[in-house]
C-alpha positions as YAML, in Angstrom:
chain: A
units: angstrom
residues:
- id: 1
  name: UNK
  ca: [-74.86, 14.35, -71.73]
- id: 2
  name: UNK
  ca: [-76.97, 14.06, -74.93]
- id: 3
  name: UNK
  ca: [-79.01, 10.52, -74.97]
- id: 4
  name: UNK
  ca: [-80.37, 8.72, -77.41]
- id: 5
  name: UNK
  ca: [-82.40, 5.54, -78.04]
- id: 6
  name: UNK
  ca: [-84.36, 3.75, -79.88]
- id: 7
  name: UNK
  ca: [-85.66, -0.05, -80.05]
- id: 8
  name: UNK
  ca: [-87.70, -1.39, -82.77]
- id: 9
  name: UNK
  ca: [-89.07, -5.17, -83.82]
- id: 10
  name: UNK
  ca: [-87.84, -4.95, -87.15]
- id: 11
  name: UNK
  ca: [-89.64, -5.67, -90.42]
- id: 12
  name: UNK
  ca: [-89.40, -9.88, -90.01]
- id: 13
  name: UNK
  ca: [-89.81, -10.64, -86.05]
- id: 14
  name: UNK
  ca: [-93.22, -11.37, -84.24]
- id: 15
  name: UNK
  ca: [-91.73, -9.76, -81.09]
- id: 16
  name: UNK
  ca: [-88.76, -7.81, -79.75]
- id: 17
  name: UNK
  ca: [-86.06, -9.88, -77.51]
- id: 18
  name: UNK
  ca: [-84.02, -6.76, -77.29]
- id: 19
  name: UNK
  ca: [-84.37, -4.84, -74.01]
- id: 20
  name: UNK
  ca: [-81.98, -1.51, -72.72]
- id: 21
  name: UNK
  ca: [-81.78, 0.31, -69.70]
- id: 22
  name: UNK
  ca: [-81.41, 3.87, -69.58]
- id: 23
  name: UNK
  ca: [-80.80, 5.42, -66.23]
- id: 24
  name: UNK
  ca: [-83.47, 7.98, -63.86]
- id: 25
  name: UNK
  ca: [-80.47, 10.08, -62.64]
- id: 26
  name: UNK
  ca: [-77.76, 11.41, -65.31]
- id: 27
  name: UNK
  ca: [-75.35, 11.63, -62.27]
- id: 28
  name: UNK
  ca: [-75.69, 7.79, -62.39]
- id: 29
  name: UNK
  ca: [-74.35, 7.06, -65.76]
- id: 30
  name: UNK
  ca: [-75.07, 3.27, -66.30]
- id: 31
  name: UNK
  ca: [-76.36, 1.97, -69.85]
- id: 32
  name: UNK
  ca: [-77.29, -1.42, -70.71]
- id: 33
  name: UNK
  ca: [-78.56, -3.45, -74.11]
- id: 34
  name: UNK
  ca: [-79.37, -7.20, -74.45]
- id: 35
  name: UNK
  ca: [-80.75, -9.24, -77.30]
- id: 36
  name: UNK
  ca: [-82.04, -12.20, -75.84]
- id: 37
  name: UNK
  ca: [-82.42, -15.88, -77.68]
- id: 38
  name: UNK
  ca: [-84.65, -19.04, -77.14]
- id: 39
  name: UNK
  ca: [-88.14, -20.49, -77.75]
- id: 40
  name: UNK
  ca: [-91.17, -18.92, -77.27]
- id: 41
  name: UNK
  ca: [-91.12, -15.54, -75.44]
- id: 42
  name: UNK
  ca: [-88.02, -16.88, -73.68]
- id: 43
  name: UNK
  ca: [-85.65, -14.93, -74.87]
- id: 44
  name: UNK
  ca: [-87.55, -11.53, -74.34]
- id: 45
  name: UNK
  ca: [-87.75, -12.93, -70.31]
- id: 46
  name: UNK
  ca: [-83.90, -13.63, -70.49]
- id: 47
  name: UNK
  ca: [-83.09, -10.18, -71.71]
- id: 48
  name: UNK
  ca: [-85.25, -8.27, -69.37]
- id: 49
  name: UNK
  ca: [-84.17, -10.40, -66.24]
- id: 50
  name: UNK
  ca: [-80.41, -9.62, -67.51]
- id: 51
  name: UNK
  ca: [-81.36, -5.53, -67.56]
- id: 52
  name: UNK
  ca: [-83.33, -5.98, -64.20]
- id: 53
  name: UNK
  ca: [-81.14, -8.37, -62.44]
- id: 54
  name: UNK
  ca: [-77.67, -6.37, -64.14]
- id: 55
  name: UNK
  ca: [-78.77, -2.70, -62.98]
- id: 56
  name: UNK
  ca: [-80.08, -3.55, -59.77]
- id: 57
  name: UNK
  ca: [-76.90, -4.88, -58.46]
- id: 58
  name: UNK
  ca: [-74.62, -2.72, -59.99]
- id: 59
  name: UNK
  ca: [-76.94, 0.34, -58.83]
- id: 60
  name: UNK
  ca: [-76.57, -1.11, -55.32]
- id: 61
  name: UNK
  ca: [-72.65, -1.28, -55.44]
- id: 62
  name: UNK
  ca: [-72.70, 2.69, -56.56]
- id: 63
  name: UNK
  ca: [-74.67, 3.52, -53.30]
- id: 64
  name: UNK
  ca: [-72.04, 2.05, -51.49]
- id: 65
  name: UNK
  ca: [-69.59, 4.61, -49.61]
- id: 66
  name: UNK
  ca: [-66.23, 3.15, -50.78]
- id: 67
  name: UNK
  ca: [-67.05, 3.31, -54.79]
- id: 68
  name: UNK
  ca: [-63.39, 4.31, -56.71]
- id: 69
  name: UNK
  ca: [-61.83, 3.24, -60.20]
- id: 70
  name: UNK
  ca: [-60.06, 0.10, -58.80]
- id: 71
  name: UNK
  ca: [-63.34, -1.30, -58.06]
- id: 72
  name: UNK
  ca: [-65.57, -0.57, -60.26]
- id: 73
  name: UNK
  ca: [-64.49, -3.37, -62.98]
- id: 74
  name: UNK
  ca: [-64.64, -5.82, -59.83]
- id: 75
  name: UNK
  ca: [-68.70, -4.97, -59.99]
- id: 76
  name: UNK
  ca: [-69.55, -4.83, -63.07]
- id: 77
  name: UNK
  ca: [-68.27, -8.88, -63.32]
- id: 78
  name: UNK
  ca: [-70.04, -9.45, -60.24]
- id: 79
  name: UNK
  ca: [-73.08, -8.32, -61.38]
- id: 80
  name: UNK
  ca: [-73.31, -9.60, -64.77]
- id: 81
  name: UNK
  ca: [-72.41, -13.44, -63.04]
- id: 82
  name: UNK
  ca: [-75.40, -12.58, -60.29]
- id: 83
  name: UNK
  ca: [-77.72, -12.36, -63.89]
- id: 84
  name: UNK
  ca: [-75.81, -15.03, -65.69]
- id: 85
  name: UNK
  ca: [-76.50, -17.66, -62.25]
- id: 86
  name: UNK
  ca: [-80.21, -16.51, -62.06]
- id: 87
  name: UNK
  ca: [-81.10, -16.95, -65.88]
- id: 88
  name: UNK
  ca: [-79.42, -20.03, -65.64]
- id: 89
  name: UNK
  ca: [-81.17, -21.78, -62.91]
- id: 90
  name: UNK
  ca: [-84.35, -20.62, -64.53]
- id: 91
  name: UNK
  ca: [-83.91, -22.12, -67.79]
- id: 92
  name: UNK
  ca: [-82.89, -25.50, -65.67]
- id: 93
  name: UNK
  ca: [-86.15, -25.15, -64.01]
- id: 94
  name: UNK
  ca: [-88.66, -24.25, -66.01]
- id: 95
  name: UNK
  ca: [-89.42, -26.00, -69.24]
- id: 96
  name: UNK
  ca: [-90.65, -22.71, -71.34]
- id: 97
  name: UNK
  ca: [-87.52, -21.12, -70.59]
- id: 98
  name: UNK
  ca: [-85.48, -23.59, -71.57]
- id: 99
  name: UNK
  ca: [-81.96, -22.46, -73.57]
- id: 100
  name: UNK
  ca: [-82.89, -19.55, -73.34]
- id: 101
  name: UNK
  ca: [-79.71, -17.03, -72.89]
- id: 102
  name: UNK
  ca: [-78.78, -13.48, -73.66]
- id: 103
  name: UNK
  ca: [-76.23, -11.08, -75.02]
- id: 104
  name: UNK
  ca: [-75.41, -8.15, -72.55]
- id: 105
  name: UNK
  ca: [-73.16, -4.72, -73.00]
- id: 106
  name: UNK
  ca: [-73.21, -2.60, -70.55]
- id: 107
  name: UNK
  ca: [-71.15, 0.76, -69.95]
- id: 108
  name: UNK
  ca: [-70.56, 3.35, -66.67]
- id: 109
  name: UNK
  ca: [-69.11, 6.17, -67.24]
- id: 110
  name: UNK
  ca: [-67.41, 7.35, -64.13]
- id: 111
  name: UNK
  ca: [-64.94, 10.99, -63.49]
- id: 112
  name: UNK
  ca: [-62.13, 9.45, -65.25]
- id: 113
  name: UNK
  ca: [-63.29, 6.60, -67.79]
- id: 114
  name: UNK
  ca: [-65.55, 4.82, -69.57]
- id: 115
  name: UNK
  ca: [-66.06, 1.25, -68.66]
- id: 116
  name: UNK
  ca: [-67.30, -1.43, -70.46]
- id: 117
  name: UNK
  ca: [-68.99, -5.04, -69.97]
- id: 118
  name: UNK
  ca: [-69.42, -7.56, -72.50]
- id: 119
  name: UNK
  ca: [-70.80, -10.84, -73.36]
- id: 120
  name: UNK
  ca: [-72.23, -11.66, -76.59]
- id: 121
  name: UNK
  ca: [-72.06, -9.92, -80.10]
- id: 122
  name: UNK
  ca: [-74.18, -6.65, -79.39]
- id: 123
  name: UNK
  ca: [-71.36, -4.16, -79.55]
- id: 124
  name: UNK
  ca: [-70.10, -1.06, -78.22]
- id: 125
  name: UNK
  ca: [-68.55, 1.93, -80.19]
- id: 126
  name: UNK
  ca: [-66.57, 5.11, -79.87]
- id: 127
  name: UNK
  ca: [-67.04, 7.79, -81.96]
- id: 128
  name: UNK
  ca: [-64.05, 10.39, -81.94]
- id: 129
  name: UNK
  ca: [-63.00, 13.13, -84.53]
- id: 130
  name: UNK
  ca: [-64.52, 11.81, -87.30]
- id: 131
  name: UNK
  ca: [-63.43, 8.26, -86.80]
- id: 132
  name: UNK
  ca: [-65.58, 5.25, -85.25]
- id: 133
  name: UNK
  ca: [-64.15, 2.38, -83.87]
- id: 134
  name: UNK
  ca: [-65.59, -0.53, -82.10]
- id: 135
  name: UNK
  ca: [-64.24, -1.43, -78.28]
- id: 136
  name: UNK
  ca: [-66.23, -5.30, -78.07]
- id: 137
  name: UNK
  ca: [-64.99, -7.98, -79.73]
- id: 138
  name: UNK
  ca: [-68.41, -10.08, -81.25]
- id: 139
  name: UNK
  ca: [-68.15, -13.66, -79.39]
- id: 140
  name: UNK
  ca: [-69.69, -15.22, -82.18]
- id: 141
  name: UNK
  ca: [-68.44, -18.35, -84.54]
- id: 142
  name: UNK
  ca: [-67.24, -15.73, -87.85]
- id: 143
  name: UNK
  ca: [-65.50, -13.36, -85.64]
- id: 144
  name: UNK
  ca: [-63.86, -16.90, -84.73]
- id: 145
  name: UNK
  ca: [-63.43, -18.08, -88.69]
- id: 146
  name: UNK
  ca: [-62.11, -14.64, -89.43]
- id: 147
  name: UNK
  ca: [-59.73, -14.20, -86.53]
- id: 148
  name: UNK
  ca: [-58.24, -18.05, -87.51]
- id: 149
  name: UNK
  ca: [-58.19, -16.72, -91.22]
- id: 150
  name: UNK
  ca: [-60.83, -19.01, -92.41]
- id: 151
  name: UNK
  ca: [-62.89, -16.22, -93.97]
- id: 152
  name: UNK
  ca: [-62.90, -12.69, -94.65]
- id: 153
  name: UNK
  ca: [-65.00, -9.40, -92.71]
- id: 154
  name: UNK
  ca: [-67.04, -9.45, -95.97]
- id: 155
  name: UNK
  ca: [-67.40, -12.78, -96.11]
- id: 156
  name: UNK
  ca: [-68.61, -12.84, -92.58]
- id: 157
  name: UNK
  ca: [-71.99, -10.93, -93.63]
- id: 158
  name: UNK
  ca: [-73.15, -13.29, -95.84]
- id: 159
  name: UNK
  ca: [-71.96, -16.60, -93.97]
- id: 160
  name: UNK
  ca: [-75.39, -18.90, -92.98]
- id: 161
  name: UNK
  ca: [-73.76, -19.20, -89.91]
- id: 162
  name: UNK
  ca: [-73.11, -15.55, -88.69]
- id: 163
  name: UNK
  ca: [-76.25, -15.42, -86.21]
- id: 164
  name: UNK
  ca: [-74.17, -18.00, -83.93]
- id: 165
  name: UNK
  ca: [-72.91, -16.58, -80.77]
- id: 166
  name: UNK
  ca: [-70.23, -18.38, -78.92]
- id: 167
  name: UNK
  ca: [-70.99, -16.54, -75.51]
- id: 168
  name: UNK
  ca: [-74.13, -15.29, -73.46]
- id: 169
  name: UNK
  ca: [-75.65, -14.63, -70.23]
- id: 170
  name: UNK
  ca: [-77.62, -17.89, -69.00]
- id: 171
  name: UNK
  ca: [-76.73, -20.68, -71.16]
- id: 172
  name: UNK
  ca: [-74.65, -22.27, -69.04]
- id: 173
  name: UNK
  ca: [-72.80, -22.17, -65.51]
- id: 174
  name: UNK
  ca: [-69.88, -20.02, -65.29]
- id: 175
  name: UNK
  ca: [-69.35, -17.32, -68.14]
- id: 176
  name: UNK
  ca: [-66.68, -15.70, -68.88]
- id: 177
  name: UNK
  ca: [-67.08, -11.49, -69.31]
- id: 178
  name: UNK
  ca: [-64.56, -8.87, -70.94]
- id: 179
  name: UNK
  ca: [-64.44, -6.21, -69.25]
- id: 180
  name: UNK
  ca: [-62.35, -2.55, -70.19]
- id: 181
  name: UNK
  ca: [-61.51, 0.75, -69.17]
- id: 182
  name: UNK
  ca: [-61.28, 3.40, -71.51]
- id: 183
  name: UNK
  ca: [-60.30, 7.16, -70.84]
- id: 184
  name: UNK
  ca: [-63.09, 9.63, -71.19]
- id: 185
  name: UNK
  ca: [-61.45, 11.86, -73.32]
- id: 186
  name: UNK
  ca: [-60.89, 9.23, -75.99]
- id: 187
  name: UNK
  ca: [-64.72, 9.12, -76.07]
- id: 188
  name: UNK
  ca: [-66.97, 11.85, -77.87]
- id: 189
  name: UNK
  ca: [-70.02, 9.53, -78.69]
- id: 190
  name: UNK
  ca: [-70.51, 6.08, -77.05]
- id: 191
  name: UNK
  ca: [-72.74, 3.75, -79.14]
- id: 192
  name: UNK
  ca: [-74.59, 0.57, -77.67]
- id: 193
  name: UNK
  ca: [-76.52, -1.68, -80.25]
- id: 194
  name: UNK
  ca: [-77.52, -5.30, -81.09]
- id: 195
  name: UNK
  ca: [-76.86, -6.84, -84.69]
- id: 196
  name: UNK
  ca: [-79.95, -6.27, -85.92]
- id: 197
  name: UNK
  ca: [-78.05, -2.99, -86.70]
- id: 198
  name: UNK
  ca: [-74.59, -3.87, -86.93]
- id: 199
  name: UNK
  ca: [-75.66, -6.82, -89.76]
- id: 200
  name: UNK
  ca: [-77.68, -4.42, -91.75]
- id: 201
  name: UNK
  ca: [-75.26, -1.57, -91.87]
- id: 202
  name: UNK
  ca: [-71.52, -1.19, -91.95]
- id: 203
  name: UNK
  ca: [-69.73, 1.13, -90.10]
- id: 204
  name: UNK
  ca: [-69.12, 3.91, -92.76]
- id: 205
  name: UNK
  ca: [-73.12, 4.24, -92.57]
- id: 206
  name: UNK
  ca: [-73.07, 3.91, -88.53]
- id: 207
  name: UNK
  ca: [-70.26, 7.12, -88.68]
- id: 208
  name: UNK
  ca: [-71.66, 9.15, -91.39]
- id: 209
  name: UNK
  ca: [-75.52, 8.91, -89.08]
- id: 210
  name: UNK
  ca: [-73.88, 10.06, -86.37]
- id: 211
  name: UNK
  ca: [-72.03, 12.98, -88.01]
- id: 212
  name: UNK
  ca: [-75.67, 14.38, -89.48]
- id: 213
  name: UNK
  ca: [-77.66, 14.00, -86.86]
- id: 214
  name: UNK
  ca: [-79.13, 16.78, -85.17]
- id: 215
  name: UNK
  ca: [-78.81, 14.78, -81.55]
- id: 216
  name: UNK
  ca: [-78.40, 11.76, -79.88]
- id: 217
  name: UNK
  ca: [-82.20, 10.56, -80.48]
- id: 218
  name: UNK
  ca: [-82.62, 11.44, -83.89]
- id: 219
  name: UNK
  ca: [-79.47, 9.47, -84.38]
- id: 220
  name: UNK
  ca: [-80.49, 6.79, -83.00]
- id: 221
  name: UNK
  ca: [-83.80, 7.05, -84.98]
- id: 222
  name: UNK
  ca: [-82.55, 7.36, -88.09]
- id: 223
  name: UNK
  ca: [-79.88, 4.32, -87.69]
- id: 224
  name: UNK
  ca: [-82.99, 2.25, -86.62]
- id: 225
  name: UNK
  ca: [-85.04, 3.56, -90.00]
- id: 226
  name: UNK
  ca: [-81.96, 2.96, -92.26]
- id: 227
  name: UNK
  ca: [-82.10, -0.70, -90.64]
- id: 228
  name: UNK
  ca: [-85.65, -1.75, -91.63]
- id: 229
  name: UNK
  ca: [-84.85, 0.43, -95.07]
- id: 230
  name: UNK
  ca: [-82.24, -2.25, -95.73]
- id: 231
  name: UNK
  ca: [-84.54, -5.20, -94.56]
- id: 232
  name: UNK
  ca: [-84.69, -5.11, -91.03]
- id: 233
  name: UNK
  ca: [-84.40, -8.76, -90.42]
- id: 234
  name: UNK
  ca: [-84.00, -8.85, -86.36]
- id: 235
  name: UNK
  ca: [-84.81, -6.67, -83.60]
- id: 236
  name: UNK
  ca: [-82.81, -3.31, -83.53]
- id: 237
  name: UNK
  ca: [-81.58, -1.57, -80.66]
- id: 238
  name: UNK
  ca: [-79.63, 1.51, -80.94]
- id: 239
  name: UNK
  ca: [-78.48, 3.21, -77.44]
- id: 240
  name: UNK
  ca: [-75.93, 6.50, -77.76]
- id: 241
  name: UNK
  ca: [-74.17, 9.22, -75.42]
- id: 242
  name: UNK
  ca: [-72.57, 12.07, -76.19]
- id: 243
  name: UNK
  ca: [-70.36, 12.91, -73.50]
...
């Protein structure tokens, strides 16, 4: 596999909330991004706990003996729930921490497919023969407005609302994750990134990166530059695999 990534403040924030996790051992594919919200440095603490919390328990399932396809989707919601109940009762406790929440998508990449884990509106894309399409569906209020016909994709860029998510990992109780399989061989590139890219660029200018880059981390360089180029008005985190 041919890895990439990059994370970068931006040209507007004080500090990055975005956090990734990349794994030691290629023969344990798991891949992570969160861009965390709230007060203060809250939100950087929510989406490091999420990466920490996420990949320690899914990590721990893998080293089990009975690991297979069936339950692999079963672990991934378990583990994302584990983070989800911690970084809630955290931001009950403790008054700095307060609201604080994150987005998480997370991917494993097993023999057969490519599995997915998602809550939030950093997004997750396959790149195949010249075409890039996007597997996560943004839980956000416009991706609401636009699937009730309320407003247009290209209205959704501009709206003063688009920042709202309707879904993440701490704000409250119970959360609700989707999870998918997809085959391998549908896959040639998988791309992980927060909306500090995705609302700077459009995905003609997301494809046409990946097609000219060299590799994977100059990819994920240059989709990070073209960001701040363009205004780079939240954190940016760009994660990609080549398979």
């Amino acid at each position: 596999m041919d890895i990439g990534v990059k994370t970068d403040t931006g040209r507007i924030r004080d500090n990055n909330q975005d956090a990734y996790y990349l794994p030691s051992d290629k023969n344990v594919p798991l891949f992570i991004i969160a861009d965390g919200m709230g007060g203060h440095k809250a939100g950087e603490i929510a989406s490091s706990l999420a990466i920490d919390l996420i990949s320690e328990n899914f990590n721990k399932f893998l080293d089990m003996e009975n690991v297979n396809e069936e339950n692999i989707k079963e672990n991934i919601l378990k583990s994302i729930n584990k983070a989800n109940e911690k970084i809630y009762k955290k931001a009950m406790k403790e008054e700095d921490c307060s609201g604080m929440g994150t987005t998480v998508t997370l991917a494993y990449i097993s023999n057969k497919n490519l599995y997915i884990g998602h809550v939030g509106d950093s997004r997750a894309y396959a790149f195949k023969d010249g075409n890039l399409l996007q597997i996560t569906e943004d839980h956000s209020l416009v991706e609401e407005l636009i699937k009730n016909g309320s407003i247009s994709k290209e209205e959704a860029k501009y709206h003063p609302q688009r920042n709202i998510i309707t879904r993440a990992v701490g704000t409250s109780k119970n959360i609700e994750v989707d999870i998918m399989a997809l085959s391998k061989k549908t896959v040639e590139i998988l791309l992980l990134c927060t909306d500090g890219l995705t609302s700077m660029l459009d995905d003609d200018e997301i494809k046409n990166t990946l097609i000219n880059s060299e590799n994977m981390q100059l990819a994920c360089e240059d989709l990070v530059k073209l960001s701040n180029d363009k205004g780079g008005y939240d954190n940016i985190t760009v994660l990609a695999i080549k398979l």
